[in-house]
C-alpha positions in Angstrom: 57.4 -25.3 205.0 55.7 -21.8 204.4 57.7 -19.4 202.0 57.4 -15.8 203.0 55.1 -14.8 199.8 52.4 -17.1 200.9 52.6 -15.4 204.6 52.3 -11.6 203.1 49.2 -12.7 201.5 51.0 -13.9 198.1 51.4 -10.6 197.3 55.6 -10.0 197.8 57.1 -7.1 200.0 55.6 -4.0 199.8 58.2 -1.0 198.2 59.1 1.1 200.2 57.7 5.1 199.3 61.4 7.0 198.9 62.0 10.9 197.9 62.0 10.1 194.1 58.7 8.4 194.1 56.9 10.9 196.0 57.0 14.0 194.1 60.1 15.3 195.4 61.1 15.5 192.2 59.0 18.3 191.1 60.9 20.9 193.0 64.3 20.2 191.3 66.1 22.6 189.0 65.7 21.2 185.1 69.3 20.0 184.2 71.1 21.6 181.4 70.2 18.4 179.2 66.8 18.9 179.4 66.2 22.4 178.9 68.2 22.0 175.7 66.2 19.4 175.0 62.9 21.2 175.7 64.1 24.4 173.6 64.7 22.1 170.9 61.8 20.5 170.9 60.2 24.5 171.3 61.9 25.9 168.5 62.1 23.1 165.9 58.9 22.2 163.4 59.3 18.5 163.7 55.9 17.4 162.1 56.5 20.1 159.2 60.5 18.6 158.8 59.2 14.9 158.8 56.6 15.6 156.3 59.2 17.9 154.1 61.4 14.3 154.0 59.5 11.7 154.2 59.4 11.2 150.5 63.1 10.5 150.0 63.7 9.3 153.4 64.0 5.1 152.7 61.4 2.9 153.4 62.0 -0.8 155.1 62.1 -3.5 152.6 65.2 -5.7 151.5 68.7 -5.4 153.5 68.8 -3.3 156.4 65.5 -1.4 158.2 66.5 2.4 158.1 66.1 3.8 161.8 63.1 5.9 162.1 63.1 10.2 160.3 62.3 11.3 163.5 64.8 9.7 165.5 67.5 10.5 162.7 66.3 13.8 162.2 66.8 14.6 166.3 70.2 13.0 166.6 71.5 14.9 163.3 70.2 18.3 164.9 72.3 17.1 168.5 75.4 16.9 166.8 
């Protein structure tokens, strides 16, 4: 008995092009999320910030792996 991959050509359906996947999304209005998070990203020196604590920031080695300065850095600023 023939499954239906091997009679598409073994390949699997083909997806189906919907209104997300075809550039509709370009005309939508940015959500209040984002532009926050673009003005932040706009207005705060995150290189200069990382490299200003770096030093004393703490490095992975015994115990626990510290979560990354950047990632830190950005969710101390959202709060």
């Amino acid at each position: 008995m023939e499954s239906w991959r091997s009679r598409s050509g073994g390949q699997g359906a083909t997806r189906q092009t919907t209104l997300a996947t075809s550039g509709f999304d370009r005309y939508s209005k940015p959500t209040r999320r984002a532009a926050f998070l673009a003005e932040m990203d706009r207005v705060v020196p995150w290189k200069q910030l990382c490299a200003l604590i770096d030093p004393f920031y703490p490095k992975p080695g015994k115990g626990r792996s510290p979560v990354g300065l950047e990632g830190m850095l950005r969710i101390y600023f959202l709060q």
